[in-house]
Legacy VTK file of the C-alpha trace (Angstrom):
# vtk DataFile Version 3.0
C-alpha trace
ASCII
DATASET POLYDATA
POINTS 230 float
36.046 118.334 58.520
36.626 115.866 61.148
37.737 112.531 60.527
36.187 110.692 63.427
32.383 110.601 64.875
33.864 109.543 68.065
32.243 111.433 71.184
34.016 112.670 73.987
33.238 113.228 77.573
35.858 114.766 80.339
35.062 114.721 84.051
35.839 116.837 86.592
37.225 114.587 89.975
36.864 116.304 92.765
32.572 117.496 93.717
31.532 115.441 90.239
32.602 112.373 90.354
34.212 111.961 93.875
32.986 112.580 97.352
35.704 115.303 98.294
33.658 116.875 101.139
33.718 113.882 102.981
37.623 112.976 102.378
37.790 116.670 103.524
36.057 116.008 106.552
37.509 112.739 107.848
41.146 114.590 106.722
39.754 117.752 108.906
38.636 115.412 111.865
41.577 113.448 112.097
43.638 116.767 113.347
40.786 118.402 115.559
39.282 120.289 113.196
35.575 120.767 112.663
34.802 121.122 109.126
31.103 121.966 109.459
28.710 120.662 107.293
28.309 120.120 103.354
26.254 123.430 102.883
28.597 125.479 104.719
31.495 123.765 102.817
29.909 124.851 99.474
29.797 128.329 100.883
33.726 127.698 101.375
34.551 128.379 97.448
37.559 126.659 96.423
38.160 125.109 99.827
41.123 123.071 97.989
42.682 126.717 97.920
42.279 127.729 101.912
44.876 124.321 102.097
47.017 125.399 99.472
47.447 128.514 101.775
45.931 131.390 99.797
43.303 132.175 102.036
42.942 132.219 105.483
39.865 129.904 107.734
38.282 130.930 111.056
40.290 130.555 113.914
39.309 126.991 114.641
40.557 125.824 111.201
43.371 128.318 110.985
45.564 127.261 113.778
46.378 124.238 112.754
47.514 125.530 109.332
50.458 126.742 109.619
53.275 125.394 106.962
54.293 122.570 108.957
50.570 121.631 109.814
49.080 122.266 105.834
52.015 119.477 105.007
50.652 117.166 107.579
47.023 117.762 106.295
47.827 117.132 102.522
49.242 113.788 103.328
46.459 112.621 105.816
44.468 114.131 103.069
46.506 111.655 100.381
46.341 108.563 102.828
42.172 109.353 102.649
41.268 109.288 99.054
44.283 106.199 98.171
42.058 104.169 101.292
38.859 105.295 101.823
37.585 108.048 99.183
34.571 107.069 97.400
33.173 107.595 94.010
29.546 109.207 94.057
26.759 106.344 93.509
26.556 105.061 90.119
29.481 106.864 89.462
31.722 104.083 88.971
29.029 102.020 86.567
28.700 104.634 84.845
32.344 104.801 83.980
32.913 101.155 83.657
30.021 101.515 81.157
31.235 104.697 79.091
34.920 102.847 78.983
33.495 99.678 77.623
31.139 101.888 74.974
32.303 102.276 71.090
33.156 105.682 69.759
33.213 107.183 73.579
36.359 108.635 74.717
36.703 109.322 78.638
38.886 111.440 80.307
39.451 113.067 83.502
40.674 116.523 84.968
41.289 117.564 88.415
43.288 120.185 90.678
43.434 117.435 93.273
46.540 118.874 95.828
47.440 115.172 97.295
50.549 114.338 97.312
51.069 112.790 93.560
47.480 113.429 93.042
47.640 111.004 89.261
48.551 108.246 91.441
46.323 108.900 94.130
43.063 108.937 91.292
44.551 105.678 89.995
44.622 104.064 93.134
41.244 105.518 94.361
39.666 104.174 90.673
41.066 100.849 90.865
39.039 100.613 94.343
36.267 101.003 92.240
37.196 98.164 89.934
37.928 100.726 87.272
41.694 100.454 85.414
43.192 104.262 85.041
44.907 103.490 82.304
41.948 102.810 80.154
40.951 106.333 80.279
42.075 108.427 77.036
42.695 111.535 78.278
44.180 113.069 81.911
45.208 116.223 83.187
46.286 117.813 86.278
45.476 121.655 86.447
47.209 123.926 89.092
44.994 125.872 91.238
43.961 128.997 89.431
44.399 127.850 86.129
41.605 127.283 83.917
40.366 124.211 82.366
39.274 125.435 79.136
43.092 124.676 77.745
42.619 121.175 78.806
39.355 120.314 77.588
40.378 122.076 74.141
43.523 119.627 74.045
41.148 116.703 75.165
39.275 117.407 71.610
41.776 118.293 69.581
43.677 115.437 70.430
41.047 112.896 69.344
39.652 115.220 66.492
36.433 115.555 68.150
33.845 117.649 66.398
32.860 120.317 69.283
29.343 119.312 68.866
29.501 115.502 69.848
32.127 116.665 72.893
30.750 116.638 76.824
32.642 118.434 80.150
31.301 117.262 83.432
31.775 119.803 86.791
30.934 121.074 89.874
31.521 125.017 89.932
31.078 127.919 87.474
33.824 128.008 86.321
34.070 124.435 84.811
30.719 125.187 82.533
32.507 128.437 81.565
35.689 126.654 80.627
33.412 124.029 78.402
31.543 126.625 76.541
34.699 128.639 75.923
35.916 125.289 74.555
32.809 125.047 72.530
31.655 121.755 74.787
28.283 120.680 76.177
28.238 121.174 79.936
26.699 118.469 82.155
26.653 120.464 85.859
26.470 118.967 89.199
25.072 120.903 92.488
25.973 118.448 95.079
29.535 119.006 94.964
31.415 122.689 95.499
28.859 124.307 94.136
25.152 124.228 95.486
22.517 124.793 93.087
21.389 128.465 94.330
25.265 129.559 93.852
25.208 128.517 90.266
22.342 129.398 89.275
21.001 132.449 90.925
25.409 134.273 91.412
26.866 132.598 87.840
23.685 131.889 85.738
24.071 128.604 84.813
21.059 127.293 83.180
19.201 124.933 85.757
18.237 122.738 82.608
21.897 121.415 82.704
22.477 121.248 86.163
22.095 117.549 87.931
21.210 117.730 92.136
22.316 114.245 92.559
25.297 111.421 91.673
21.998 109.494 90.009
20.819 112.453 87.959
24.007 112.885 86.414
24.464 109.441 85.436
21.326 109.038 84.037
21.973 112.275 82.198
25.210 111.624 81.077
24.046 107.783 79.107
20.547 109.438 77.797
22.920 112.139 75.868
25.542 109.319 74.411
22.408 107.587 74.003
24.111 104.019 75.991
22.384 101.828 78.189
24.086 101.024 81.326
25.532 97.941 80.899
26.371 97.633 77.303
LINES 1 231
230 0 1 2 3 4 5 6 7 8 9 10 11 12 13 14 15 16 17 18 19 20 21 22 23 24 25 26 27 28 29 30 31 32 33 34 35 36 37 38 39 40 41 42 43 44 45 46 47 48 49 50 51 52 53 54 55 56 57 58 59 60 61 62 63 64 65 66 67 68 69 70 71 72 73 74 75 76 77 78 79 80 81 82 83 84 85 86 87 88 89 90 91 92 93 94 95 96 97 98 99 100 101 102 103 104 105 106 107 108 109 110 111 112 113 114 115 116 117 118 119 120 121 122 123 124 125 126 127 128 129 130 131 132 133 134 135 136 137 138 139 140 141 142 143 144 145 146 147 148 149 150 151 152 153 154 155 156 157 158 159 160 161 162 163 164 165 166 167 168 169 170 171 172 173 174 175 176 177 178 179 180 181 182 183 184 185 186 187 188 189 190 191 192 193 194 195 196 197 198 199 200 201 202 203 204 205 206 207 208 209 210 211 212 213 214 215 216 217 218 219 220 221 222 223 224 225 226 227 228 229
């Protein structure tokens, strides 16, 4: 049925892999803004979307986002993840690792709104020692679209058998995009999403969900059964 046994696993950028709040916050700082702290910015759903002007913040955050303002924020916002965006910890090992692997194929998916967000991930990877253009799959996904078509091209692409294929998010709506795409769902509550959110509102089944950077990576290698390093 398949002609590889290759595995495949797809990341989510932005709360899974990368430390968005805090790019957020130094963007949000750097014009006067308070952003508050990470719990109350996990009680912001979407907060990529208040930026890309479809909802509106408190008056604090709303005066300054007008649509000559929002432009200015989107490239401080750019200028933070190409200089000083981080990967979570063990995040970037874990990648170096997974790239390195046999019969593992990596990709990456994001609704990043920097400007030029596939060069901003490239040059906020090779910070991290970690070459974009060893990754096998990428896609950028405009805000409100699903990821379930991307993931689906991810393993059709490669001829992945649905069983040996792995998405990697943040929010509900990433695990429901990898089970529509018949995927295994690693989730992550430190990022958009707090744990309560996901699992108490959307359901998701705590046994998948990982409450820190070092849970998922240790997670993520136990399933492709690697050992950091190899």
């Amino acid at each position: 049925m398949y002609n590889t046994s290759d595995r495949l696993i797809v990341f989510d950028a932005d709360g899974t892999i990368v430390d968005a709040f805090q790019a957020i916050d130094q963007t949000f700082s750097a014009h006067g803004m308070e952003l508050g702290g990470l719990e109350r910015f996990q009680k912001r759903h979407n907060l990529f979307k208040y930026l890309g002007g479809i909802k509106e913040f408190p008056f604090n955050l709303r005066k300054q986002l007008g649509k000559h303002s929002r432009s200015k924020l989107l490239a401080t916002l750019t200028e933070v993840y190409r200089a000083d965006a981080k990967l979570y910890p063990g995040v970037a090992a874990l990648i170096q690792t997974l790239l390195a692997a046999r019969g593992i194929r990596v990709g990456l998916v994001t609704r990043n709104i920097t400007n030029e967000p596939e060069q901003t991930l490239r040059i906020l990877l090779a910070r991290h020692d970690i070459d974009f253009d060893q990754l096998d799959f990428f896609a950028n996904i405009p805000l409100g679209q699903e990821k379930t078509a991307a993931f689906q091209n991810a393993r059709k692409t490669f001829d992945i058998n649905p069983a040996r294929s792995f998405a990697c998010g943040d929010e509900h709506k990433d695990f429901a995009a990898a089970v529509a795409a018949g995927m295994h769902a690693f989730m992550v509550s430190y990022g958009f999403e707090d744990y309560l959110r996901l699992t108490n509102k959307f359901e998701v089944p705590a046994d998948v969900i990982s409450r820190s950077p070092e849970e998922l990576c240790a997670r993520v290698l136990h399933a492709l059964d690697v050992v950091q390093g190899d």
